[in-house]
C-alpha positions in Angstrom: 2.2 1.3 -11.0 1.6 0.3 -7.4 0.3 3.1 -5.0 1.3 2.3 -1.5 -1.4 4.1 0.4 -0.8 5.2 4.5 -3.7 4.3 6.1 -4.6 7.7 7.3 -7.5 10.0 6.0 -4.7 12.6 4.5 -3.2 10.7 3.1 -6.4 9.2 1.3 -7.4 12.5 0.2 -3.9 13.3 -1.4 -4.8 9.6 -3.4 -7.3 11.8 -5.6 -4.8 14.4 -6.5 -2.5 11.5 -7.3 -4.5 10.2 -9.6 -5.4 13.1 -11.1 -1.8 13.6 -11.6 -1.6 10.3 -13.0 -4.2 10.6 -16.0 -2.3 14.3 -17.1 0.7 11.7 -17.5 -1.2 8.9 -19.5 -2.6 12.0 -21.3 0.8 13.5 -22.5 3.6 11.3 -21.9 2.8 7.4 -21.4 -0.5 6.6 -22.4 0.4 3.1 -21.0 0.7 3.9 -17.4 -1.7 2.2 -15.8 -2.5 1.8 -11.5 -1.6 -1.7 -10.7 -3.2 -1.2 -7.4 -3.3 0.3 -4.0 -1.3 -1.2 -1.2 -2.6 0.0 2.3 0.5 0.9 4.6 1.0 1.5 7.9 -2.2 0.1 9.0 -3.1 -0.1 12.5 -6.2 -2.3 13.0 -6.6 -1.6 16.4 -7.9 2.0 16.0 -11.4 3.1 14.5 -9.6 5.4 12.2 -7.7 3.1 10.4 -10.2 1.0 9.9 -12.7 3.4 8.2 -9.6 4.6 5.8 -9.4 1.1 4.4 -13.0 0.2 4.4 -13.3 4.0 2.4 -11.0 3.1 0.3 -11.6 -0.8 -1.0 -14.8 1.3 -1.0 -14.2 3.4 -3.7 -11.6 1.7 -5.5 -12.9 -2.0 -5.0 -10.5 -4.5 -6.8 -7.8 -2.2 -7.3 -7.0 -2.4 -3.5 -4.8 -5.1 -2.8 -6.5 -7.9 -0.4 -3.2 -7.7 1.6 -2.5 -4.7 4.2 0.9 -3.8 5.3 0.5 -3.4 9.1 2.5 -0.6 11.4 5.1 -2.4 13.5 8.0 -2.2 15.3 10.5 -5.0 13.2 9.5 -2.7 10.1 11.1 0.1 11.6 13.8 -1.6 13.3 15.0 -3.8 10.0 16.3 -0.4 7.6 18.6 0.2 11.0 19.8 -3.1 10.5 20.5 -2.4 7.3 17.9 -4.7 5.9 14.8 -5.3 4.3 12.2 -6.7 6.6 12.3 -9.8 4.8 16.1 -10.3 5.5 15.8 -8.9 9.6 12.1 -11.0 10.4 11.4 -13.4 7.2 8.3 -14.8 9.4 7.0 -11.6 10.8 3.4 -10.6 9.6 4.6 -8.1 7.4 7.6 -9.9 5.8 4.5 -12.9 4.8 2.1 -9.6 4.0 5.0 -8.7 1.2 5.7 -12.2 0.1 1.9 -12.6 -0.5 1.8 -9.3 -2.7 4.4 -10.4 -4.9 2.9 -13.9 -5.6 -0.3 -11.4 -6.0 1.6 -9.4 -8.5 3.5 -12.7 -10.3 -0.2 -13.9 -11.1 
């Protein structure tokens, strides 16, 4: 299971209730379930906030956080209006290469 994480301190404290969640299910219904990792969304470097969210979490959660950040932009928002994915609508944009390099992460 891959947990796509916004970066956002909310959002960061829901993670632990999620995970918590996330064991009950291992516990009862799929002990195979298993967190793949944690890909950080929505990320805006550019503010003080965001930044402390992802240094918190690769903090706490260390390997399991993805090296890769999906960052807040326009094209991301603009693409499901085009009724595409933002690889289709901007294949070189940041985040379309930010995706690519998380699947090649994921094919290892």
């Amino acid at each position: 299971m891959i947990i796509p994480l916004q970066s956002e301190y909310l959002a960061m404290r829901g993670l632990g209730l999620l995970l918590k969640t996330v064991e009950r299910i291992r516990a009862k219904l799929n002990r195979d379930l298993e967190v793949g990792g944690i890909l950080m969304t929505m990320y805006n470097g550019r503010t003080l906030h965001a930044q402390e969210v992802l240094e918190e979490v690769r903090g706490s959660f260390g390997r399991k956080v993805f090296p890769m950040v999906i960052k807040t932009s326009v094209r991301l928002k603009e693409a499901p209006a085009a009724g595409l994915s933002i690889l289709e609508y901007a294949p070189n944009h940041e985040t379309a290469r930010a995706y690519r390099a998380l699947a090649k992460e994921l094919l290892k």
